[in-house]
Structures are given as C-alpha cells and as structure tokens.
C-alpha positions as CSV (number, residue, x, y, z in Angstrom):
1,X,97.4,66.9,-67.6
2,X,99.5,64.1,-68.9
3,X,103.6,64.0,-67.9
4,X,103.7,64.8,-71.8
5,X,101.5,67.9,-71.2
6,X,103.1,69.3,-67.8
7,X,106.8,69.4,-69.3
8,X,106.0,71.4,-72.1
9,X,103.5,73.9,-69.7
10,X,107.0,73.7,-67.6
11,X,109.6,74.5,-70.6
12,X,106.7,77.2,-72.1
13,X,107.2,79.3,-69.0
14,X,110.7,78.9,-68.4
15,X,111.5,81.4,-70.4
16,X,109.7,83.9,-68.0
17,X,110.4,82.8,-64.7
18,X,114.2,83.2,-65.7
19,X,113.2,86.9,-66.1
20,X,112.2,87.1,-62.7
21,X,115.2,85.4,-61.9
22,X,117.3,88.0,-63.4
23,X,115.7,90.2,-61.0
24,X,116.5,87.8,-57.9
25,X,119.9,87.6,-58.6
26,X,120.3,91.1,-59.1
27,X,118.3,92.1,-55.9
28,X,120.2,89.4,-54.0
29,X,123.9,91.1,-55.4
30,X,123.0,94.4,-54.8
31,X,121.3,93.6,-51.0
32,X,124.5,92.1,-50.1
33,X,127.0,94.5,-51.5
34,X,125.3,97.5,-49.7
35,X,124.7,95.2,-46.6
36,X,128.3,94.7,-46.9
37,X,129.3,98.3,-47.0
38,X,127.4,99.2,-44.5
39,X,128.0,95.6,-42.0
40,X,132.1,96.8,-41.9
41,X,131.7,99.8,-40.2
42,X,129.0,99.0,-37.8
43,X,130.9,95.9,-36.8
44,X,134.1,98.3,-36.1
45,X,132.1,100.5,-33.6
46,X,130.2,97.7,-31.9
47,X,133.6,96.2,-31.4
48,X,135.7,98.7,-30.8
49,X,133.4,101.7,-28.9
50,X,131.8,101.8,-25.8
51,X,128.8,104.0,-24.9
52,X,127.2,106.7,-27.1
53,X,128.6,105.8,-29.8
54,X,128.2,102.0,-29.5
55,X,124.2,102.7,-29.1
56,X,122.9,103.3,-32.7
57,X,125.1,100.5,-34.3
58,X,123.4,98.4,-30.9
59,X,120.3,99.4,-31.9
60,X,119.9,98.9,-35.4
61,X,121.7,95.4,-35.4
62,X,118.8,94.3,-32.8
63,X,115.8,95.9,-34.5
64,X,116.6,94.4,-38.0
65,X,117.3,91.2,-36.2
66,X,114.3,91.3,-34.3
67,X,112.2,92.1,-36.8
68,X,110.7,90.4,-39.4
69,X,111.7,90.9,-43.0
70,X,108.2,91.4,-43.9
71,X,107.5,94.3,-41.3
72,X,110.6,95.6,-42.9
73,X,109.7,95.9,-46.0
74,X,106.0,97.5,-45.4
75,X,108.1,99.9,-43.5
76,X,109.6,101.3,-46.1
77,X,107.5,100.6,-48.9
78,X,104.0,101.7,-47.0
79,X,105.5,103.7,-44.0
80,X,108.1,106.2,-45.4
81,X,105.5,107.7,-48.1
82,X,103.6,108.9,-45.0
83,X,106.7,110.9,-43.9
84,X,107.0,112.5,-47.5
85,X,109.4,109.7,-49.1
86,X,108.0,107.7,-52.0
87,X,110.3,105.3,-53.5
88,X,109.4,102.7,-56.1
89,X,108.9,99.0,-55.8
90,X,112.6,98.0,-56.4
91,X,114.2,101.0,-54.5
92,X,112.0,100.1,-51.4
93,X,112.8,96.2,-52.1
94,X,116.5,96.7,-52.3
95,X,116.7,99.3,-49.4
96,X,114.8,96.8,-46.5
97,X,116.6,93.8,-47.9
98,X,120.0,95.5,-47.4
99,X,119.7,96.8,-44.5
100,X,118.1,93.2,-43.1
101,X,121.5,91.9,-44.4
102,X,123.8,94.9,-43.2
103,X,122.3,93.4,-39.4
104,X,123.4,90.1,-39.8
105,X,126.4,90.4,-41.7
106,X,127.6,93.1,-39.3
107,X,127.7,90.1,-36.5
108,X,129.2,87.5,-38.9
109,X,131.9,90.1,-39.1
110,X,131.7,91.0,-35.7
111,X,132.7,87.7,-34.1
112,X,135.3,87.3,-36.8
113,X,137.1,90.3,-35.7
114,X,136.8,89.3,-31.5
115,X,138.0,86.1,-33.1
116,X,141.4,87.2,-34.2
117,X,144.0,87.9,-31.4
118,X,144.1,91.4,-29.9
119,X,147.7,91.0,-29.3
120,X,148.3,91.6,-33.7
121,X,146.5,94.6,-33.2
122,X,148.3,95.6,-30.1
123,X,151.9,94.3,-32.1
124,X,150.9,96.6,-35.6
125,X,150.2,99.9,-33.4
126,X,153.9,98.8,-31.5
127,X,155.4,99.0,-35.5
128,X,154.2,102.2,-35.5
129,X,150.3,101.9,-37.6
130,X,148.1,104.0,-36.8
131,X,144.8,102.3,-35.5
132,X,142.6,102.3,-38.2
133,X,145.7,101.2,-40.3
134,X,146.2,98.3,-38.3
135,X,142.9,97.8,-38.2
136,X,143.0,97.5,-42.2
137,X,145.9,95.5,-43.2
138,X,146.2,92.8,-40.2
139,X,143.0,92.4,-38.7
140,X,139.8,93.3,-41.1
141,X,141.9,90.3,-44.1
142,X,141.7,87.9,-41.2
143,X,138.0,88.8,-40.0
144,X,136.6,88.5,-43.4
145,X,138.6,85.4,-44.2
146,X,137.6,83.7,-40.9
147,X,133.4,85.2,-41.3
148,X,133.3,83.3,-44.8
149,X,131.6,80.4,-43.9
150,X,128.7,82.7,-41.9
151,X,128.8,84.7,-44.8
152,X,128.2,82.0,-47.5
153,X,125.3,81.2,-45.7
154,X,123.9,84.6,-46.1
155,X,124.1,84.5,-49.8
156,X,122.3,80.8,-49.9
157,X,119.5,82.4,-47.6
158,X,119.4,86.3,-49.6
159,X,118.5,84.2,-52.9
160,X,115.1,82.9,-50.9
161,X,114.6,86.0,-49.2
162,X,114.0,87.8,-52.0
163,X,110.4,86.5,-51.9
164,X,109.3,88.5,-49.9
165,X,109.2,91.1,-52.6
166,X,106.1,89.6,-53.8
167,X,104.3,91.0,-51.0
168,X,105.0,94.2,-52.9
169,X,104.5,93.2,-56.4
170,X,108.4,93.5,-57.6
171,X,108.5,91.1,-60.2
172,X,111.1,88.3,-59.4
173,X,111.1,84.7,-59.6
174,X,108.6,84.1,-57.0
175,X,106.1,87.0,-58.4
176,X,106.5,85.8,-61.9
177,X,105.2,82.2,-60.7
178,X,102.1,84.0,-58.9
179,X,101.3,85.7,-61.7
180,X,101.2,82.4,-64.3
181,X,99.3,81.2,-61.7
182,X,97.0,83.8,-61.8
183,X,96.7,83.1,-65.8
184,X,97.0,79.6,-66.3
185,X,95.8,78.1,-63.0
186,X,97.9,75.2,-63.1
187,X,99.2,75.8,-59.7
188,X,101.4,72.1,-59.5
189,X,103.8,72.7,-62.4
190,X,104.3,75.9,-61.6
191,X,105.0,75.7,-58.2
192,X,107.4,72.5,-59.2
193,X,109.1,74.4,-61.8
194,X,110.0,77.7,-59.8
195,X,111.1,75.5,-56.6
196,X,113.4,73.5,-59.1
197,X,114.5,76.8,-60.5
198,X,115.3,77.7,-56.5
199,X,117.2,74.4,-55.9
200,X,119.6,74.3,-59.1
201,X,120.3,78.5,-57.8
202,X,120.7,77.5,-54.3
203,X,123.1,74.4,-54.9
204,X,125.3,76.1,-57.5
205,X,125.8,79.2,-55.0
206,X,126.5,77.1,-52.6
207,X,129.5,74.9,-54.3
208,X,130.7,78.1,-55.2
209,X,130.9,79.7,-51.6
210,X,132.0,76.3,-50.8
211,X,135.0,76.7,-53.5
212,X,135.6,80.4,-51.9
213,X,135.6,79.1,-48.3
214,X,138.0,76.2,-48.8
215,X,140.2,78.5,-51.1
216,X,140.6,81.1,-48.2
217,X,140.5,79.3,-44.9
218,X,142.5,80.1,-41.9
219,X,143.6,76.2,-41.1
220,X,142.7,76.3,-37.4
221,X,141.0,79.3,-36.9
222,X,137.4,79.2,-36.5
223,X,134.5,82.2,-35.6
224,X,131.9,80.3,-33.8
225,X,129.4,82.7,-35.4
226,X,126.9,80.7,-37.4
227,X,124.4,81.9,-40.0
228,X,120.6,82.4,-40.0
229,X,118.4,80.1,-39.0
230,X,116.7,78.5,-42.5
C-alpha cells in the first residue's frame, strides 16, 4: 500500500473504531463509578475494623489484586453460568472490571485516610460528631483529595484495561480493530490507527486528571500510595 493508500484505509475505518470507543469510554466510566462505590466502604472497614469484620474486605482486596484481570473476567463470564447466573457480554465485562477497580481504588483510598491525622478525627468526635459523621465531613474530603493522584492513574490504566473484553467478544475499541482485521487483513494500519486512537485517549485523560489534581491538592500533604504498575 502506498502512504496515499494507508491514510484513507485509516480515515475509512475511523468511523468504526470510534464506535468501539464509545463503548470503552463507557465501560471505563461505569467500572470506575461502581469500583468507586464500592472502594469507600471497603476502605472504611479495612481501616477502621479489626477481626471478623476486617476479613472479607482483607480478602477480596487481595484476591482481585492477585489475580489477573483475565481470570477475572472468565470467572464471571464462563464460571457463574455453571452456578445458574448467565449474564451477557457487557454485564459480565462491567461487573469483573469493577470489581478489579473497587480492589485497587479501595487502597488508593485506604492510605489516603491512614494519611490524614487521627487527631481531626479524635478533635470532631470531642465537638460532639458522631463517628461516621466525622468520618464524613473532616476526614473522607481530605482522603479523596490527597488519593487523587493514585486515582488518576487508575482512570489512565481503566481506558487500556478494557481490552481485555475482547477475550469475550464485547465490542470495544480493541475488538472492533480485531474484527477489520479479520475483514481486511491489513493488520499494520489498523493496529497503528487503534494505538493512535489509544494515545490521543490516554494523553487527554491524563491532562485532565492532571488539571483535577493540581486544582485540589493538599499543598504538603502527600499519600505515598502509588498506582498500578503499567
């Protein structure tokens, strides 16, 4: 193929690798809203409990960190239909991708909260707050302000995760690539054209979390807790 030749294959399928796009963005929203949900309280009781209690939130941070996302996702896409749950493609998608976030965010959180001072919490329940309040309107503002930059990671590295899917046929960015493939076999432009699709997403997430971070930091405060490994 001439350079001529390989743009135009390239703008031709544009068009339908940004569908598949739409459906990474909206996976990668939706895994890390519902990890989010779900990260808050199982950072509170692996914080502040000791014990029984403390054991399930233990466990499931360290099996969906010590996992891999892949296993994950057979799980419940291949796995739960044997115990009498059949969920679609998307459904089984979304549920192991938030749950692989809900892990990681929960220690993002986590350290954020052992990172702000015991001694507000101790001074809010002295005014008279109930725990939980306390917990609410002086510690949890700080926690997620001071997790941001851990957290901005997550969204950077959620965008690529989505991938995975394609073991499973969803049809996102990466899928929709596979499948042109499949019909064209021009493998090179393709390829080229859904990394540079992954890039431009990547970078303009990234200046954005950037933007949030610099907009909320606590000047001087700082987690320690870092993000995933790429």
């Amino acid at each position: 193929m001439t350079l001529t030749e390989t743009l135009r294959f390239m703008w031709d399928i544009l068009p339908e690798l940004l569908q598949g796009l739409e459906v990474t963005i909206q996976l990668t929203a939706m895994s890390l809203a519902g990890g989010f949900v779900l990260a808050v309280p199982v950072a509170l009781v692996r914080t502040y409990t000791r014990g029984p209690l403390n054991w399930p939130a233990t466990a499931f941070v360290e099996l969906f960190r010590g996992t891999p996302l892949l296993v994950q996702l057979y799980v419940v896409y291949y796995g739960l239909p044997e115990l009498g749950f059949v969920l679609d493609r998307l459904l089984s998608a979304w549920i192991a991708l938030f749950l692989n976030s809900a892990a990681y965010q929960s220690e993002y959180i986590r350290g954020a909260i052992q990172s702000v001072s015991r001694g507000q919490l101790l001074a809010a329940r002295a005014l008279g707050m109930r725990s939980l309040t306390a917990f609410r309107w002086v510690v949890l503002p700080q926690a997620l302000r001071l997790a941001l930059p851990s957290w901005s990671n997550e969204v950077a590295y959620m965008v690529k995760y989505v991938s995975v899917v394609y073991m499973i046929a969803v049809g996102e960015l990466f899928t929709r690539g596979q499948l042109i493939i499949t019909r064209t076999w021009k493998v090179g432009p393709t390829l080229f054209t859904v990394a540079l699709i992954y890039i431009l997403v990547v970078y303009a997430v990234t200046k954005v979390m950037d933007h949030v971070e610099r907009r909320f930091r606590i000047p001087g405060l700082e987690t320690g807790v870092e993000g995933r490994e790429a």
